[in-house]
C-alpha positions, 0 to 999 in steps of 0.5 A: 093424320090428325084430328082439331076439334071446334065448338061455336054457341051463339044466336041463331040470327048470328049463325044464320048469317051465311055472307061471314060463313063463306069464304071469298072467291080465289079471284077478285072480282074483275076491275069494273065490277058491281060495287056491292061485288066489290065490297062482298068480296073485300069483306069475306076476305077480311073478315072469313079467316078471322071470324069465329062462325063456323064455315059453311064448309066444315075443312075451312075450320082449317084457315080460322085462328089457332085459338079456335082450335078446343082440342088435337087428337091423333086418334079418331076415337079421342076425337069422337069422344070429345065429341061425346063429351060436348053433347053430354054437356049441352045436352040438356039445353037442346031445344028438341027433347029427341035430341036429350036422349044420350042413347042417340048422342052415343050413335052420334058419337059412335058414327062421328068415329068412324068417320074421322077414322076412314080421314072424314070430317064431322059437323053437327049442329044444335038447336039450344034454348033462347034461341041459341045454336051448338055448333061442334065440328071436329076436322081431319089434317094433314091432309083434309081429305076435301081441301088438301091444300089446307096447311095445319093451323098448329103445331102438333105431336106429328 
């Protein structure tokens, strides 16, 4: 078991954006269908694996482009500490002042390794100024506890 660490910024209207966050359904949509069905579907499946949003559901980071990956770590707490790492470096551009407070990130981050280290995944999601959005995720591989069948998108040290 293993840890990928992601980290997307961008406008929150682009975040927001649930159609590129989702991926397509196991099964195409049946001949005959809406056209809109049709081409929903055409391009989730072209443009979810590719996309750089983050995924509604934080293990198909898993399927995104190995370039997404911002860092692997065989422990959970390197894991969580890059994670710490990123909130203090976004810190003060979080839109809310509560969030700023670095004894409540180091809850966050404390959290974030517990869970990586029981075989979760963590996900967290800022407001920035502008209005901008941090997303910062770090994923369990080999296997996901969610999604086992997810294949590992690099080479590691395993």
């Amino acid at each position: 078991m293993h840890h990928h660490g992601y980290l997307w910024t961008g406008p929150k209207e682009r975040f927001d954006n649930e159609a590129l966050r989702r991926p397509p359904h196991p099964d195409p949509p049946p001949a005959g269908s809406k056209p809109e069905l049709i081409q929903r579907y055409r391009e989730a499946a072209l443009e979810f694996p590719t996309s750089d949003l983050p995924p509604l559901e934080t293990a198909y980071w898993l399927i995104k482009p190995p370039s997404a990956v911002r860092g692997t770590w065989d422990e959970a707490k390197e894991a969580a500490s890059w994670l710490g790492e990123r909130l203090a470096e976004y810190a003060s551009r979080f839109a809310s002042e509560r969030y700023r407070d670095t004894t409540g990130l180091a809850r966050i981050v404390h959290a974030a390794a517990e869970e990586l280290h029981s075989g979760a995944d963590v996900s967290y999601g800022f407001y920035l100024e502008r209005p901008c959005y941090l997303s910062l995720a770090v994923v369990t591989c080999s296997p996901n506890r969610y999604h086992a069948a997810l294949g590992c998108p690099i080479a590691t040290s395993n």
